[in-house]
C-alpha positions in Angstrom: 103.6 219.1 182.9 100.4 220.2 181.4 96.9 218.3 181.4 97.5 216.7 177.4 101.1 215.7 178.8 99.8 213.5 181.9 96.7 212.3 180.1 99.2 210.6 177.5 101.7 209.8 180.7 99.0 208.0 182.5 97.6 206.1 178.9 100.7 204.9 178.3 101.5 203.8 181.8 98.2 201.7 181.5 98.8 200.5 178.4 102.2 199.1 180.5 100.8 197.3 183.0 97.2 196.7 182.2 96.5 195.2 185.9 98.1 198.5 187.7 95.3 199.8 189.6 96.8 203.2 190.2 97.5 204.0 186.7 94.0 203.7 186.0 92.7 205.4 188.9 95.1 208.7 187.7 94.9 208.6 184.2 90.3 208.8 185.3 91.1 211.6 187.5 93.0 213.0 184.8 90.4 212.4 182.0 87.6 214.0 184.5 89.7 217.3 185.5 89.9 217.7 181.2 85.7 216.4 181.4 86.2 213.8 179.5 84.0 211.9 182.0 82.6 208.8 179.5 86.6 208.0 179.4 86.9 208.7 183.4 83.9 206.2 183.8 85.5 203.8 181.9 88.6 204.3 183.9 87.1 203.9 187.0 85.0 201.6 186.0 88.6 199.5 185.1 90.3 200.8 188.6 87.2 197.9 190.0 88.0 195.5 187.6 91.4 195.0 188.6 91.1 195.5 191.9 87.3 195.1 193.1 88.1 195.7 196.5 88.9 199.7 195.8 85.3 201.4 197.3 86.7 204.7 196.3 87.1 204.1 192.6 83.2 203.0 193.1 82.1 205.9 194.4 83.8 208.0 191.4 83.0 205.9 188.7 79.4 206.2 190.4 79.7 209.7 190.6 81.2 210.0 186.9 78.1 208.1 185.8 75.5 210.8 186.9 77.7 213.4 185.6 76.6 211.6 182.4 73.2 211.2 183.6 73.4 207.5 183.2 71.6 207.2 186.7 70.2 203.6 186.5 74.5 202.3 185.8 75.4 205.0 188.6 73.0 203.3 190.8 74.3 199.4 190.0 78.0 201.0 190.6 77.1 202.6 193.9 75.5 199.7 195.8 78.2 197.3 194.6 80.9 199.6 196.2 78.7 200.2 199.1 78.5 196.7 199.6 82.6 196.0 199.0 83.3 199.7 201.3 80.6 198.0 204.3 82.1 194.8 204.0 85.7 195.8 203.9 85.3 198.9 206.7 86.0 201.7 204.4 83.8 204.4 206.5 84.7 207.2 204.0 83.4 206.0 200.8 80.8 204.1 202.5 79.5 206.9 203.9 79.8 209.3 200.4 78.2 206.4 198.5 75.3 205.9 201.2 74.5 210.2 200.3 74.6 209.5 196.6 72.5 206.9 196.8 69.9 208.6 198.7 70.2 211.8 196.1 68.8 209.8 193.4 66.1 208.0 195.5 67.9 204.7 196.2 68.2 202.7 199.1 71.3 202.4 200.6 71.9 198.4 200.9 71.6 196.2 203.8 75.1 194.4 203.7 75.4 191.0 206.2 78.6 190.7 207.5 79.5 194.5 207.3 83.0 195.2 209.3 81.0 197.0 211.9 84.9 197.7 213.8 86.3 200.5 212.4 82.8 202.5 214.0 83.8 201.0 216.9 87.3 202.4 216.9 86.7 205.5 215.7 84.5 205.7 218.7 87.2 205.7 221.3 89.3 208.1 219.8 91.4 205.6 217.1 93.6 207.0 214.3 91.6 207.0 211.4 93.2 207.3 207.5 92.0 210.0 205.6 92.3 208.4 202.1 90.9 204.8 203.5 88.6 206.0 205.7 90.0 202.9 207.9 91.5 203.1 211.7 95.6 202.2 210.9 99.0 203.6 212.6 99.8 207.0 212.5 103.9 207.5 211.6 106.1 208.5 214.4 107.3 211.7 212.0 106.2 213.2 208.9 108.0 211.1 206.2 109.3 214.3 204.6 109.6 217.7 205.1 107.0 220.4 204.3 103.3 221.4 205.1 103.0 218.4 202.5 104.8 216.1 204.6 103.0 217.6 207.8 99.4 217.3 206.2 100.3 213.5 205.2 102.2 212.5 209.1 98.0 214.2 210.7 95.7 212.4 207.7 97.2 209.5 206.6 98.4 206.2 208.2 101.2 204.0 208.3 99.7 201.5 206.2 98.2 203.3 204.0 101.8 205.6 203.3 103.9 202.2 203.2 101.2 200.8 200.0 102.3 204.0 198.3 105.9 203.8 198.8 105.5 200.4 197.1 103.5 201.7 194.3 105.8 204.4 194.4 108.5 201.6 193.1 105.9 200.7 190.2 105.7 204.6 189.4 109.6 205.1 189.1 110.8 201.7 187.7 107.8 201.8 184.3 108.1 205.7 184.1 111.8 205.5 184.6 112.1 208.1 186.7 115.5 210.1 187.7 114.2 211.9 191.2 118.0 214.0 190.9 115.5 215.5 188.0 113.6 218.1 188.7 110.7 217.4 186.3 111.2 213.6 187.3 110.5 214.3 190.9 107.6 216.5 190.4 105.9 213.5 188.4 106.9 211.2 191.2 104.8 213.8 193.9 102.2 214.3 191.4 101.5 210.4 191.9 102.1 210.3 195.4 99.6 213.5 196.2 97.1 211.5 193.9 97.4 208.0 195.6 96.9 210.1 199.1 93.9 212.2 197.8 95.5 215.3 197.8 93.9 217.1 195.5 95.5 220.4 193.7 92.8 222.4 195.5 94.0 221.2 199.1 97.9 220.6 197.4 97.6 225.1 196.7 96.3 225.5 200.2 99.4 223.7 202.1 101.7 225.1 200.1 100.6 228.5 200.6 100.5 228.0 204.3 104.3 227.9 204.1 
């Protein structure tokens, strides 16, 4: 499936089920891999309306924004989602959205009540989710087979691979989805890889290392 196909895939999967935060959050990283990065923003910009606990789709929609040089709307984005990533714990996109502040000269802000616990546990050694940034479970296994399946069982955690495996059911049931299909099942990992964070860069890398 080219870039056109899953721009329209992800649109009308939006269009679907306006409140599905996922859908969004693909169809922006779709729109800014084809630079269409005022449509990104906006889709971004949406992923927080729906769900305004999700730091990461801050920090993009805040990066988006200076792509379009709108720095003084990049600025408002990225202290909001510092503020929900402090207060939630999410150390990853707190931490990204702490270095784009300070590359355009503003001040990271001071959030009360920040969850100061996932530092803590990180500290003394703690399983920490590479997509959340957050301390969770790892599996027992690698939920499938593959350097895929290897790279998700060392970066990702329980927690975070059991959210997807329900959004996975979102993905399947509106896109109707036959996995016995080849082409159905490769839309189903697309989804999956882009819910972990596994971007096609890293996705070529494990699969090369076959």
């Amino acid at each position: 499936m080219d870039l056109q196909q899953r721009i329209a895939q992800f649109e009308n999967m939006a269009q679907a089920d306006p409140e599905n935060e996922m859908a969004h959050f693909s169809l922006a990283g779709a729109y800014a891999q084809a630079e269409r990065f005022a449509d990104a923003a906006d889709a971004y910009l949406r992923c927080t309306q729906v769900n305004p606990g999700m730091s990461k789709a801050f920090q993009l929609a805040g990066e988006t924004l200076l792509r379009l040089g709108d720095q003084a709307r990049a600025a408002e984005v990225l202290a909001r989602g510092y503020e929900v990533a402090a207060l939630k714990g999410d150390l990853m996109p707190k931490r990204a959205i702490a270095d784009l502040l300070k590359s355009i000269g503003r001040p990271v802000p001071e959030v009360a009540g920040a969850d100061t616990t996932a530092e803590a546990l990180i500290a003394s050694g703690a399983f920490v989710c590479h997509k959340t940034g957050r301390p969770g479970h790892q599996m027992d296994r690698p939920p499938f087979r593959g350097p895929v399946g290897q790279w998700v069982h060392q970066h990702i955690s329980r927690e975070t691979f059991d959210e997807w495996i329900r959004q996975g059911t979102k993905v399947i049931n509106e896109l109707r989805l036959d996995l016995s299909r080849d082409q159905d099942a490769d839309t189903y990992d697309r989804y999956m890889r882009e819910y972990l964070g596994i971007d096609d860069a890293l996705h070529a890398r494990l699969r090369s290392s076959k």
